[in-house]
N, C-alpha and C positions, 0 to 999 in steps of 0.2 A: 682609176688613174694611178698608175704605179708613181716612185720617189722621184725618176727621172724627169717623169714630166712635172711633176708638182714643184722639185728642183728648176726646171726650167720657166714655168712661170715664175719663181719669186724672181729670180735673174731677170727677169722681163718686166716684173715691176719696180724692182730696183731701179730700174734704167729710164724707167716714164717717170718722169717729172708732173704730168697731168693727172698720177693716179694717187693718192698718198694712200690710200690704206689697202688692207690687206682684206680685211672682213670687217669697214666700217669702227672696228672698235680698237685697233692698234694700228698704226703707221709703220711703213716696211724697216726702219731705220729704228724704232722700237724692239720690233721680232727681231731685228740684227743681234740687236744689243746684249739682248735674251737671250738670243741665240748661244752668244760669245760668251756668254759669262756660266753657260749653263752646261755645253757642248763636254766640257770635260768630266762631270760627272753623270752624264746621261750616256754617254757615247758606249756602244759596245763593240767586242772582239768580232775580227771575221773569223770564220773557220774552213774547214775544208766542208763541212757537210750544208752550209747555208749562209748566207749574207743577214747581216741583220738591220733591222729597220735605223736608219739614219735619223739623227738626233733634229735632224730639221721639220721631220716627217712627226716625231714622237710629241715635238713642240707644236706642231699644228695641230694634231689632231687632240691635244688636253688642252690647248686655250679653245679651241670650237665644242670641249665638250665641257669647259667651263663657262663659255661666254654664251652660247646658244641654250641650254639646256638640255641638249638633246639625251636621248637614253645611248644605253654602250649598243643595244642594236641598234639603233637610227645609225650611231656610226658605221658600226659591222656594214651594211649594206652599203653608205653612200661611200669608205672608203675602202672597202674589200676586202678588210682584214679579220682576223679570229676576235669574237668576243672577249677571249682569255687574253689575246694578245691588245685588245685595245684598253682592258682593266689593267693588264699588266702595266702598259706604257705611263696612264696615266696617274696610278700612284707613283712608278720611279720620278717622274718629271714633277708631281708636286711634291715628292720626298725631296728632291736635290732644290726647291724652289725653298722649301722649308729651311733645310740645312744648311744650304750656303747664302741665299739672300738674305733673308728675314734678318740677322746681324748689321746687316750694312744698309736697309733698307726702314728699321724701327728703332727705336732705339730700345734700350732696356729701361724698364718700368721700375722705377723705385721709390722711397716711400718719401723723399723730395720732392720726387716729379708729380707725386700723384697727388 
């Protein structure tokens, strides 16, 4: 399933009111939120030589290979992309998950608090 169609499912879920989640373990209005807050650090350049994987695509497939368990081939096969390019995705998106949420999502640990 290329970006297109996986793009057009989430728009399809977005829109059913009778679906709420996405993979049982986030609400589509969750993955939004994610989406938007995360989208500017994940996001990569087009070029002339290849389009690059969109940040909506990069974000589903490291929460399904953090929420499932699955190995980086189990992905490779179910969504069609390179091993290297499925490790690749999934350190940048929990490096940007690290870097810019963890601040506003934990607080800092200090020897008050602790």
């Amino acid at each position: 399933m290329d970006w297109k169609r996986r793009l057009a499912l989430l728009l399809l879920l977005r829109h059913r009111r009778n679906r709420r989640k996405i993979t049982r373990r986030m609400s589509v209005s969750s993955f939004e939120c994610l989406l938007k807050s995360l989208e500017p650090h994940i996001r990569k350049n087009y070029t002339n030589m290849r389009n690059p994987v969109e940040p909506i695509e990069m974000l589903g497939i490291t929460l399904r290979y953090l929420g499932s368990g699955n190995s980086i081939t189990d992905l490779h096969f179910k969504c069609k992309r390179g091993k290297s390019t499925i490790a690749y995705m999934i350190h940048r998106v929990c490096r940007a998950i690290w870097t810019n949420l963890l601040r506003d999502n934990i607080p800092e640990l200090t020897v008050e608090r602790f």
